[in-house]
C-alpha positions in Angstrom: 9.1 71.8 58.9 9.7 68.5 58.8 12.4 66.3 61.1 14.6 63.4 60.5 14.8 61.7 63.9 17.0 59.0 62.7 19.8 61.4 61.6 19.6 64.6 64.1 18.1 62.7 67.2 15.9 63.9 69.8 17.6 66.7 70.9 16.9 69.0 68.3 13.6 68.4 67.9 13.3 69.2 71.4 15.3 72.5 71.1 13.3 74.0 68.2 9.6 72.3 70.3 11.2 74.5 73.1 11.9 78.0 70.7 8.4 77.7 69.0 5.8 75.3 70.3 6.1 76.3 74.2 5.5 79.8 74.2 1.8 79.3 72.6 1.3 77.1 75.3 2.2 79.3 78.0 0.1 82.2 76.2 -3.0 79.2 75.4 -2.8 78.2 79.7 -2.8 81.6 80.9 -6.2 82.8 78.6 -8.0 79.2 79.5 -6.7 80.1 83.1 -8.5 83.6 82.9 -11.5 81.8 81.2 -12.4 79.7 83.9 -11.8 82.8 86.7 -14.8 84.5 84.7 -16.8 81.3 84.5 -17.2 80.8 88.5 -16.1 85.2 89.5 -18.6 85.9 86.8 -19.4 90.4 87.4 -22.6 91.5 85.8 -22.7 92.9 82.9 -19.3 90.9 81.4 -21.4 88.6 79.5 -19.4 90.2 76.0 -15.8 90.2 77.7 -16.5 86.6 78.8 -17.4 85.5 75.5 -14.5 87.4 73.8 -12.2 86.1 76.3 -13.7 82.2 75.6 -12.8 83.1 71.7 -9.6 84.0 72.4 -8.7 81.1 74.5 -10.5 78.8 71.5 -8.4 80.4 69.2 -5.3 79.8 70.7 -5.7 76.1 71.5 -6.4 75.9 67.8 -3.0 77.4 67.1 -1.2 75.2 69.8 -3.0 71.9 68.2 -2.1 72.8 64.5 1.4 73.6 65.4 1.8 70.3 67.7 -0.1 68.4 64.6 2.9 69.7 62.1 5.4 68.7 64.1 4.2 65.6 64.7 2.6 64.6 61.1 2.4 60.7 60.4 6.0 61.3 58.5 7.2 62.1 62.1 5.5 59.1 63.8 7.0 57.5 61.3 10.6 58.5 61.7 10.1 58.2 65.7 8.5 54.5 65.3 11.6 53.6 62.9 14.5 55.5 65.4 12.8 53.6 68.3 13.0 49.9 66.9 17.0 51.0 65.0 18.2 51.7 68.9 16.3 48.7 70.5 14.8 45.4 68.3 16.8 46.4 65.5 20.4 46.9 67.3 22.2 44.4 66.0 20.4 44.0 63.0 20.1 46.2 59.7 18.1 49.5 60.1 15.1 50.0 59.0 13.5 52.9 57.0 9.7 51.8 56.3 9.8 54.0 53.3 12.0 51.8 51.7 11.7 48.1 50.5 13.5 45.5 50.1 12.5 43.1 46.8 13.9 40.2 45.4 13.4 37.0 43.5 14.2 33.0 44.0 14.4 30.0 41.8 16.2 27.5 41.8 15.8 25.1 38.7 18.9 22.8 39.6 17.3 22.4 43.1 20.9 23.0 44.0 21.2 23.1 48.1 23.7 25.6 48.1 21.2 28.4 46.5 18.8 27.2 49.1 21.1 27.7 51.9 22.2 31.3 50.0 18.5 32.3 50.3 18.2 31.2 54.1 21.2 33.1 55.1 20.0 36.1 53.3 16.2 36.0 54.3 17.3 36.1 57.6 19.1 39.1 57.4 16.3 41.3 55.5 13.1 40.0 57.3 12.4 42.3 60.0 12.7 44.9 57.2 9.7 45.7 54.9 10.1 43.4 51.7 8.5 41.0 49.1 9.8 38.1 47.4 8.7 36.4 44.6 9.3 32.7 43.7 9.1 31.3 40.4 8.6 28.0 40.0 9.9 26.4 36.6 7.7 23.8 34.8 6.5 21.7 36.9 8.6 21.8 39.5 7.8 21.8 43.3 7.9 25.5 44.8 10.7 25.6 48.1 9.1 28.7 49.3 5.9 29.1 51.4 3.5 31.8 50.3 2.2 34.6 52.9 2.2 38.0 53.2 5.4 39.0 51.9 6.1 36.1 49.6 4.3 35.4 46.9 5.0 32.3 44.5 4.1 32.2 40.7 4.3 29.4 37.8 5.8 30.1 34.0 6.5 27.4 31.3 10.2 28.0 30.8 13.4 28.6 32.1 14.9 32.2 31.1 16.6 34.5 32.9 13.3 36.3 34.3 15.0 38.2 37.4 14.2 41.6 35.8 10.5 40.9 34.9 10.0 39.4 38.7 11.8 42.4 39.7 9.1 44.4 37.7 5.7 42.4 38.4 6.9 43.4 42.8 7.2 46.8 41.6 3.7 47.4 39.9 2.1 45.6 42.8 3.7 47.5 45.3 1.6 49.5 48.6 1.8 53.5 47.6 3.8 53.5 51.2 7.3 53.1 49.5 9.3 55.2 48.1 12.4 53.8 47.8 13.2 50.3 46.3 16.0 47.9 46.8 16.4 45.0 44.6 18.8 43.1 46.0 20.1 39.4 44.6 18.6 36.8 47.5 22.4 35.3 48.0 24.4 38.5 49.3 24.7 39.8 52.7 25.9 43.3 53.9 28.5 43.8 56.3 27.5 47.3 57.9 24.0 47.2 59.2 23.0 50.8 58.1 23.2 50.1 54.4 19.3 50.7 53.6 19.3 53.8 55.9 22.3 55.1 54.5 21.2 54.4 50.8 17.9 56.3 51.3 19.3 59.1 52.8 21.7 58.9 49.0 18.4 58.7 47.2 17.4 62.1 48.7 19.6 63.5 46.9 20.6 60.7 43.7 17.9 58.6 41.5 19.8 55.5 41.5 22.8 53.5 43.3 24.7 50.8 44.3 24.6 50.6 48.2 28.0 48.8 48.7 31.1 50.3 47.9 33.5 46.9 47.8 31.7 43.2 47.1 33.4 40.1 47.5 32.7 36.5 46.1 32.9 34.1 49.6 34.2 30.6 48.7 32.6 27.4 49.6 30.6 27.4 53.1 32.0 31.1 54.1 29.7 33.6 55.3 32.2 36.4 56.6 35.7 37.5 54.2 38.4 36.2 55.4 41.9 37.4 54.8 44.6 39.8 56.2 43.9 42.9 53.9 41.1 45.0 53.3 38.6 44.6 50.1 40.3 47.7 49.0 43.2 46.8 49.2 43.2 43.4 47.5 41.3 45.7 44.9 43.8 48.0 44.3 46.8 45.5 44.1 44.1 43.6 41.4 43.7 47.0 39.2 47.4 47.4 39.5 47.9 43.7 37.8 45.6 44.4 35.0 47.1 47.8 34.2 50.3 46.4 34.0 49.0 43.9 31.5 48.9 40.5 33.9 45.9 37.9 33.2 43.9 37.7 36.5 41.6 34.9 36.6 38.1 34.6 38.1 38.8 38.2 40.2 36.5 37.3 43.3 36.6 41.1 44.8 35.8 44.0 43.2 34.6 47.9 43.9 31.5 48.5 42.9 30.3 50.2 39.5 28.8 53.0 41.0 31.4 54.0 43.8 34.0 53.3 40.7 32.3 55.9 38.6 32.5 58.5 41.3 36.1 58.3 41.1 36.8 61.0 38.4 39.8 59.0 36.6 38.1 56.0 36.1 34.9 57.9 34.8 35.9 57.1 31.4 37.2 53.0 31.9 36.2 50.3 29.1 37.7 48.1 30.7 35.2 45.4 32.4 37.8 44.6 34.9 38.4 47.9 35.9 35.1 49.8 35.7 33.3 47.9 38.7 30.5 45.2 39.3 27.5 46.3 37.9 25.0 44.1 39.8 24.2 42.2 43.7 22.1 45.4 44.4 20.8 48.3 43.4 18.6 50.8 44.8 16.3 53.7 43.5 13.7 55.6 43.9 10.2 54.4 43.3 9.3 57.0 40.6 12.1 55.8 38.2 10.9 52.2 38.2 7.3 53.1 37.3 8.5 55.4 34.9 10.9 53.0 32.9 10.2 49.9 34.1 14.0 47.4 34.5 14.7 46.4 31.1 13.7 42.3 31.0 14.6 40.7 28.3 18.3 39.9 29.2 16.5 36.2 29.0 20.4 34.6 29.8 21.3 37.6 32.3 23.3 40.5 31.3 20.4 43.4 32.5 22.6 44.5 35.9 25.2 45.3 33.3 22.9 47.3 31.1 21.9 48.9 33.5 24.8 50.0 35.1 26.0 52.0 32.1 22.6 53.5 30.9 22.4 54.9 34.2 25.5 57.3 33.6 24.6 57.8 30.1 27.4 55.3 28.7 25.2 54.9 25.4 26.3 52.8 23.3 29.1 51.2 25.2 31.3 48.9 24.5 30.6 46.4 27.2 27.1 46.2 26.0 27.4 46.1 22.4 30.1 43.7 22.3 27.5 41.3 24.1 24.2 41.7 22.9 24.8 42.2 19.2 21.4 41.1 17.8 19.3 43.0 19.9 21.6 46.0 20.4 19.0 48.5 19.1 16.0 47.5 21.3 18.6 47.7 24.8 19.9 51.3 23.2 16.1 52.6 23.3 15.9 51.3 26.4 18.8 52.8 27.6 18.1 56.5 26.6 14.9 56.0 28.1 16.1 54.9 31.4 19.5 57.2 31.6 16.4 60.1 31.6 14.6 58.8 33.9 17.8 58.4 36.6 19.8 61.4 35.4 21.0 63.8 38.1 23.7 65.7 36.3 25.4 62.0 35.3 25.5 61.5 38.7 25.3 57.9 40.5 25.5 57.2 44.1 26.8 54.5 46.4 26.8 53.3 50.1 30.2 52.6 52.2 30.4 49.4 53.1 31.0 45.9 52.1 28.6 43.7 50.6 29.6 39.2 50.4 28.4 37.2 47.8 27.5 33.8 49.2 29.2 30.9 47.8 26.0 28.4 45.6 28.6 27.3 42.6 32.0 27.6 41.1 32.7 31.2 39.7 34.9 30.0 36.5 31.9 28.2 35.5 29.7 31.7 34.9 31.0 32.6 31.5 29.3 36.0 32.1 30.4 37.3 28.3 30.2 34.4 26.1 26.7 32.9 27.6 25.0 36.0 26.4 27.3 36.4 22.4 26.1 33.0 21.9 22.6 32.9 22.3 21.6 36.5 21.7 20.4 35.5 18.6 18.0 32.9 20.0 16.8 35.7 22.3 16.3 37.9 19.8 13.6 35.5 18.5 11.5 35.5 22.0 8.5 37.8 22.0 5.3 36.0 23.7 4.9 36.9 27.4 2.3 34.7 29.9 0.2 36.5 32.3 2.6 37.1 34.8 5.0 39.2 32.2 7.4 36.5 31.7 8.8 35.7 28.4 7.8 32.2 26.5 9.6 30.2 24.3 9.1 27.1 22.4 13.2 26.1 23.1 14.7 27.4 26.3 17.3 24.5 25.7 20.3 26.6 25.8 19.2 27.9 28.8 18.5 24.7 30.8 22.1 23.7 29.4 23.4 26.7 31.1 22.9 26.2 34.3 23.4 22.4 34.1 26.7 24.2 33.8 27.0 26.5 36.3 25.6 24.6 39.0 26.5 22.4 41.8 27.4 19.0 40.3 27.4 17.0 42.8 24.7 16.8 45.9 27.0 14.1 47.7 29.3 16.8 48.4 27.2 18.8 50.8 27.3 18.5 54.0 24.7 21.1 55.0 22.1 20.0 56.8 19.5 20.5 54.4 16.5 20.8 56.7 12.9 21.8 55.5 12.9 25.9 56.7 10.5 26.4 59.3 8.7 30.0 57.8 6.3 31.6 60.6 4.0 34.9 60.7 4.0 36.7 64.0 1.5 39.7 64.8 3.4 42.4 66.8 1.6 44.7 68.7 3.9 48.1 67.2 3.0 46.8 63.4 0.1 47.7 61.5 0.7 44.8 59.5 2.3 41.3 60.0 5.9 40.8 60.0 7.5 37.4 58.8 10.0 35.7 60.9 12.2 33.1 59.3 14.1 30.3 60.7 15.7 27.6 59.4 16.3 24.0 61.7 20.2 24.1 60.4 22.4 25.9 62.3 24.0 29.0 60.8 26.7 29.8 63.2 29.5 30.9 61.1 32.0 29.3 63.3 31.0 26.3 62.1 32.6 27.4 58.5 35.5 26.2 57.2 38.1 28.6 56.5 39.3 26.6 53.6 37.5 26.7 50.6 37.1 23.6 48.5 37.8 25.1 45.2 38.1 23.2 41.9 38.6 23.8 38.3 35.7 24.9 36.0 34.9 21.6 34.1 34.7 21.6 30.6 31.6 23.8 28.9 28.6 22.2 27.2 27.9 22.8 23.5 25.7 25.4 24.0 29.5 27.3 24.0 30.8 25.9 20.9 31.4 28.9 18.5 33.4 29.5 15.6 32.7 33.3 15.6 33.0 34.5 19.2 36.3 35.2 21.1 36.1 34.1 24.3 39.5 35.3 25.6 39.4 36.9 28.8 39.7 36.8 33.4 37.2 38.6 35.3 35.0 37.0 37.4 34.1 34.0 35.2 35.1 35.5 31.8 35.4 38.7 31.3 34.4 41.1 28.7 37.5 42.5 27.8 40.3 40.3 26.5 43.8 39.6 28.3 46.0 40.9 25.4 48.1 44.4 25.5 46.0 46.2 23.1 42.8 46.0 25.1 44.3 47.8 27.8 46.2 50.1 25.2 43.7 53.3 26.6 43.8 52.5 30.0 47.9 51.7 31.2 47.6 55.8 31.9 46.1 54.8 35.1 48.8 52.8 36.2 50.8 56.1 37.4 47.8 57.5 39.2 46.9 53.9 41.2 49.0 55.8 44.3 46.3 58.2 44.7 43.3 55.3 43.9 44.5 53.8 47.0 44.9 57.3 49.5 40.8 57.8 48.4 38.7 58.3 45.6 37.4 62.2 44.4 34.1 62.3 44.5 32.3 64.7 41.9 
């Protein structure tokens, strides 16, 4: 027997205390009661009643305490400690569920100050809850992150794309407490505050899922969406443009993979555009990470997207082997592996809810498809790890060029105050372990954002593009993986009639 205090409350509990618990009490008081009448009106001659009637009342205090001791097991402590700080310290803040953590990763090789001002705004959010952090520090570059409890900073010769390793070193050094894990990009932010809570209470039931159902790409300096329709609605009138065959350009909101699979006609897109974002955040339960660890050698990104379809059993697809043609058989291994490791009848889960992408470069400049055709060769050729797990290479050239690319240009334009953050470990007396605190001297009123965003055109790409071979036609956000012409969207303009019941609500399976 076994209660969730966060989702049924306190009244129940004290219902079913009242039903079961009480009357052993009342039985245990009355024989303990009776015990000590003998013990000071003591007849002769009782000495065997006595002691029979001292057994009894032993006995029964032994059932009362093993009862009380079930109810409240350290999983209820647990529940109650986590309800208490939800309704009080947590209020306005995201729940917490201590079973669940929060990990992520942070580097920054272009020392650009708007990823450093992404990660500020998004510590702040997470660190009450429990989570690690990992910075990786490039060459010989100086670390931006302190190290303590719950960050921890490592160094590695080369720049590669080494979120999923990161992802996967926090993982195997993890406390047995967790159960759940969250690995959550460190430049997003959630809009409803029960997003963890509500994605564990998912993964009771699920292996895997996004917890956001709608994400959108913020422009310059924004930290809330603004706009006079809904993310589902601008998502809907998006889908609608597609279908009908009209280019869209850098599409900056989107419904996520997960809650897009759940919707029974779109089960079956191929259509990048149409079939969700696969990445921002995921979430799963522990056992599936130890058991197939995230697949890591994406070295120039791409792993979210792998993901995203092995985990509904979309092997091959045509998403992933349009991209990563030279390594296509190793990610297909991995694939089956990891589809059996999350499979719950081909099911996937999400959270409600909207989850903001904070603004650290210009999204035409990503070039999501055509970054990974181009150099999947070279990656192909990477095999030596260090001793942290990260992949080594004798030219990471093409990567370095990359995100000379994709970054901020241009320091001069930034008019954040780019203050040295001030991190701090405080001791609370309700914790059995320290809890970080993070503040930053810049002040991150969101008032203080312009509505406007200073968006330019992408710049033209480095040579690390140039490519007889490769069609890079395509929208999407920053190039997409399908192209714009008719005949891409030959299997899909059957949705087109059925977007009027996309938009009155998704079937769920």
């Amino acid at each position: 027997m076994e209660y969730n205090f966060n989702r049924f409350g306190w009244s129940q509990f004290f219902d079913d205390i009242k039903g079961r618990v009480i009357p052993f009490i009342y039985v245990s008081v009355m024989i303990i009661l009776f015990g000590l009448l003998f013990i000071y009106n003591r007849p002769q001659h009782t000495d065997k009643f006595y002691i029979l009637l001292i057994l009894l009342a032993v006995i029964a205090v032994v059932l009362v305490l093993s009862v009380v001791i079930r109810l409240f097991n350290a999983k209820q402590i647990r529940n109650w400690r986590d309800s208490r700080k939800n309704k009080t310290d947590f209020l306005t803040k995201y729940k917490t569920d201590s079973r669940a953590v929060v990990i992520s990763c942070y580097f920054n090789p272009q020392k650009n100050p708007y990823r450093t001002k992404a990660f500020n705004l998004f510590y702040d959010k997470i660190k009450h809850l429990e989570h690690r952090i990992i910075e990786c520090v490039i060459g010989d570059a100086q670390p931006e992150l302190p190290e303590n409890e719950h960050i921890k900073r490592i160094y590695t010769k080369n720049l590669l794309w080494h979120k999923e390793a990161l992802l996967n070193k926090i993982v195997s050094e993890l406390p047995e407490k967790y159960e759940y894990v969250f690995w959550v990009d460190a430049d997003v932010i959630f809009e409803s505050d029960e997003w963890l809570i509500k994605g564990v209470e998912e993964l009771k039931n699920y292996k895997i899922l996004q917890p956001f159902e709608y994400c959108a790409h913020l422009e310059r300096d924004q930290t809330i969406f603004q706009g006079n329709k809904s993310l589902e609605q601008i998502n809907t009138e998006t889908k609608a443009k597609i279908l009908a065959g009209e280019r869209v350009e850098n599409i900056r909101v989107w419904k996520s993979f997960c809650a897009t699979f759940r919707d029974d006609q779109y089960k079956t897109i191929k259509h990048y555009d149409l079939h969700g974002h696969v990445g921002f955040a995921w979430g799963a339960r522990r056992e599936v990470l130890e058991k197939v660890p995230l697949y890591d050698k994406a070295l120039i990104g791409g792993a979210d997207h792998i993901i995203a379809h092995s985990a509904v059993g979309q092997i091959p697809h045509e998403c992933i082997t349009k991209a990563f043609t030279e390594n296509i058989d190793e990610i297909l291994e991995w694939s089956k592996k990891f589809f059996e490791a999350v499979s719950v009848f081909n099911k996937v889960s999400f959270v409600r809810g909207n989850l903001l992408h904070l603004w650290h470069g210009e999204l035409a400049k990503r070039d999501y498809l055509r970054r990974i055709q181009v150099n999947t060769s070279k990656i192909r050729q990477i095999q030596r790890k260090d001793e942290h797990g990260l992949y080594e290479t004798d030219d990471d050239s093409f990567v370095q060029e990359y995100f000379e690319t994709r970054e901020v240009d241009d320091e001069t334009d930034f008019d954040y105050d780019d203050s040295t953050p001030i991190y701090e470990t405080n001791h609370h007396s309700n914790h059995h372990h320290s809890t970080d605190t993070y503040s930053n001297q810049s002040d991150y009123n969101s008032d203080n954002y312009s509505s406007q965003s200073d968006y330019t055109t992408a710049s033209e790409s480095k040579d690390y593009f140039q490519s007889e071979t490769v069609d890079f036609v395509g929208a999407g956000a920053g190039g997409s993986w399908d192209d714009s012409s008719s005949s891409s969207l030959s299997g899909e303009i059957s949705l087109s009639a059925e977007l009027s019941s996309f938009e009155s609500g998704s079937t769920f399976s």
